[in-house]
N, C-alpha and C positions, 0 to 999 in steps of 0.2 A: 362674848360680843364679836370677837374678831371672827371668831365660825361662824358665826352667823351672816357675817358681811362676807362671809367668803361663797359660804351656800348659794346668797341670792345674787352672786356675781356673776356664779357658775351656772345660774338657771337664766339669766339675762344672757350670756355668752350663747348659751343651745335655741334661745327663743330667736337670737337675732339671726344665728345659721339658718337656723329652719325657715325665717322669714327671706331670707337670702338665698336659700336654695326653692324658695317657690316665684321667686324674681322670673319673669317672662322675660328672654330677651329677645328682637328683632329677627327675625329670620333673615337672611340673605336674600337676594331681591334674585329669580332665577335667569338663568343665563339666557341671552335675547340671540337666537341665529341670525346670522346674516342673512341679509338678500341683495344681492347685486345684478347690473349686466354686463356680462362680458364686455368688451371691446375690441378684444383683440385677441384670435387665438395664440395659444402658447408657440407653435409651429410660428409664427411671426414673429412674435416677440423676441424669440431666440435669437431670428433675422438679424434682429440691431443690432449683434456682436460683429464685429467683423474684421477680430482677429486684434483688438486690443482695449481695456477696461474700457467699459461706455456706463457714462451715470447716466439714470434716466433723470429727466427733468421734465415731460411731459404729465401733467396732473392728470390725466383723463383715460390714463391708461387703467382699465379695469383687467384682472387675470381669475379664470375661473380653471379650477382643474378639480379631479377627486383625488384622496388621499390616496397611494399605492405603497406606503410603507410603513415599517415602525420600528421602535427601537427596542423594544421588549426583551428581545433574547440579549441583546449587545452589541449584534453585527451591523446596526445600519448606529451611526453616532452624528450627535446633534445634528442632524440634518433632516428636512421632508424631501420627497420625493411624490411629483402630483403628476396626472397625468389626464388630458381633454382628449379629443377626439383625432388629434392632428399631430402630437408630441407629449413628447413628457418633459417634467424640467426637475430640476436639485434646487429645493431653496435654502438655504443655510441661515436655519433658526437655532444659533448655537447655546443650547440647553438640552438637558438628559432629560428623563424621564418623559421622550414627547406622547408616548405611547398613552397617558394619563386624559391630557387632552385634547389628540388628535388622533380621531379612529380611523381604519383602514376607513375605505369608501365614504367618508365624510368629505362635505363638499368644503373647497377654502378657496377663498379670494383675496387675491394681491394685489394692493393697489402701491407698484413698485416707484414712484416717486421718489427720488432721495437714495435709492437703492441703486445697485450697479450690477451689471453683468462683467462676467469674467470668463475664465475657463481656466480648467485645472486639469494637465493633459491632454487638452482637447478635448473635453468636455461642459460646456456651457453650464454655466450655477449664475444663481442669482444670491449677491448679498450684499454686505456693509462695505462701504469704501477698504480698502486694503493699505496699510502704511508699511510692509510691508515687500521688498522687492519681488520676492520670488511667489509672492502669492495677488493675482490680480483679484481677489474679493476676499473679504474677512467674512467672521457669524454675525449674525445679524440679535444680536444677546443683549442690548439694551432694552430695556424691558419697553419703555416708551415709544422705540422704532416699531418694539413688535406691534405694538396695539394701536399704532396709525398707520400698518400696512401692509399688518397679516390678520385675515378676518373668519372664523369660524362660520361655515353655514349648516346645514342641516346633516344629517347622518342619512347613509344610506346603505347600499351593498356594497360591498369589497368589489372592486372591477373585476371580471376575467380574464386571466391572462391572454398576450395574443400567440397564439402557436408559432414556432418556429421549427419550418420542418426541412428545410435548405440552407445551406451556407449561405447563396444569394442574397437570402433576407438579413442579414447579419450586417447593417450598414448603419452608418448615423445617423437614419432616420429615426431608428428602433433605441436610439444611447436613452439611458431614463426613463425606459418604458417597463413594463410587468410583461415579464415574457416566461412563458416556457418550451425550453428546445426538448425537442422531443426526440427522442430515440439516439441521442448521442452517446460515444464511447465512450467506458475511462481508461486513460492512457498511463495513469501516475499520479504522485504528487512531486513537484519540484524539490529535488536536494532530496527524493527518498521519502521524504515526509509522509505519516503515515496516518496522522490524525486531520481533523480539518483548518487546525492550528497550531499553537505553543501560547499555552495561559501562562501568566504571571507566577510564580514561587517562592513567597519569604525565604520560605523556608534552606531553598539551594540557591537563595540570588538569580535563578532564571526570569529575566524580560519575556514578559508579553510578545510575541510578535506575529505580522501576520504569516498564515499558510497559505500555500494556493494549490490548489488539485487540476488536472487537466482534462479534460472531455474534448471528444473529437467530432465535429459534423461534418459531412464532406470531408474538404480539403482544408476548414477553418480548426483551429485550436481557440475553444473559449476556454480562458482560465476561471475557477472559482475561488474569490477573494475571501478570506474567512479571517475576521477580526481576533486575535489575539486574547481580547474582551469579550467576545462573545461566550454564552451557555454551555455550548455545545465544543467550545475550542480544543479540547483535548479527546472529543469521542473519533474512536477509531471509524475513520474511513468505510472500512470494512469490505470494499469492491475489490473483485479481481480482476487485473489488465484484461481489456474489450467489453468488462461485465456492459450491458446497456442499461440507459435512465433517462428517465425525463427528468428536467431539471426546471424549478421555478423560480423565477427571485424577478430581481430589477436589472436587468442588461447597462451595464458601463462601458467605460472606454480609457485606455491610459496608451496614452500615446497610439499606436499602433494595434495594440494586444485590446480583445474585446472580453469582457471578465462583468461575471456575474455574481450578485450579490445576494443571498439567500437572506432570507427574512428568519425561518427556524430550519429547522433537519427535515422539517413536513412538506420541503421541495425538494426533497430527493426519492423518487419514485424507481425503483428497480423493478425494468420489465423481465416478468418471467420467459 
């Protein structure tokens, strides 16, 4: 008798899986793009910094730019980088994997409310209040802030970058933009360095830190910033002093020193 209660336990146990594994569930309702209008280009907006934290408080300000970076390899971290017609800007959506869902050339709209401009060596970002002394804006990582003032729009092409083929052009207008300098020198890497960084090492207690390589246009010196974190952190350099290259990434600024931020290894082009 007991085998028998056992049997038909065991055939109600398979009958209720298999009715449970033919269970329909709900699909996910799909993702709705944005649609906004501008209000103010990003070249403006910057404007309202003016050399000390400014919260915006102005509800009406719309911001449209396309996407011009990603975090993919390691070297760009928690942060976007968008860029309109007029400027580029840093917005500081502090979370990894943005590369997931926010594509190169996908359009995003910021509606910065609540948010605050800052700078971080002279460089303008947009993000969360800063408590903080030495840093005048924080990420903007609370998931709630993101999704009342960072807005997905539609995908599209990756921008082109803008040529840089003179030192002249090398100025703040160009900080946060997609640029490629073209035909510049390499000079070194700072301290010898011969990789495009130093990655992390359980195993000999070596830190992560960044490398910087230097290329020469004109009379300017751009440094190339290479994340410690990133992919490619420990592939050799490989150029020889004056080899020439075009170089692609995002153009920054730290204090004084203008320094470029490569997206992967796929912006380093050696001209033969």
């Amino acid at each position: 008798m007991m085998k028998r209660i056992i049997r038909y336990s065991t055939v109600l146990l398979a009958v209720c899986a298999a009715l449970a594994g033919c269970k329909k569930f709900t699909e996910p309702e799909p993702y709705e793009f944005a649609h906004m209008e501008p209000t103010m280009t990003l070249a403006d907006f910057k404007a309202l910094y003016t050399g000390e934290p400014t919260e915006i408080k102005d509800d009406g300000i719309v911001l449209e730019g396309k996407i011009i970076s990603s975090d993919r390899s390691g070297n760009v971290y928690r942060t976007l980088y968008i860029e309109d017609s007029t400027a580029g800007l840093e917005v500081k959506i502090g979370k990894t994997g943005l590369y997931n869902d926010y594509k190169l050339g996908q359009t995003l709209y910021v509606k910065p409310q609540g948010l605050w401009l800052g700078a971080y060596g002279g460089s303008v970002q947009l993000g969360a209040r800063s408590y903080e002394d030495r840093y005048e804006t924080s990420w903007i990582d609370v998931q709630a802030l993101i999704d009342r003032t960072i807005f997905r729009g539609e995908f599209g092409e990756p921008l082109p970058p803008t040529d840089i083929v003179e030192d002249t052009q090398v100025t703040d207008a160009m900080v946060c933009r997609y640029v490629r300098l073209v035909d510049v020198s390499y000079q070194g890497g700072s301290d010898g360095l011969r990789t495009w960084a130093v990655s992390n090492d359980p195993y000999t207690g070596r830190e992560a830190a960044y490398g910087e390589q230097n290329f020469g246009l004109g009379k300017t010196t751009i440094v190339v910033r290479t994340s410690g974190y990133a992919s490619f952190a420990d592939t050799e350099v490989g150029l020889d002093i004056g080899t020439r290259c075009n170089l692609t990434g995002i153009l920054t600024k730290f204090n004084q020193t203008y320094q470029l931020v490569l997206l992967d290894l796929g912006g380093v082009e050696v001209i033969e």
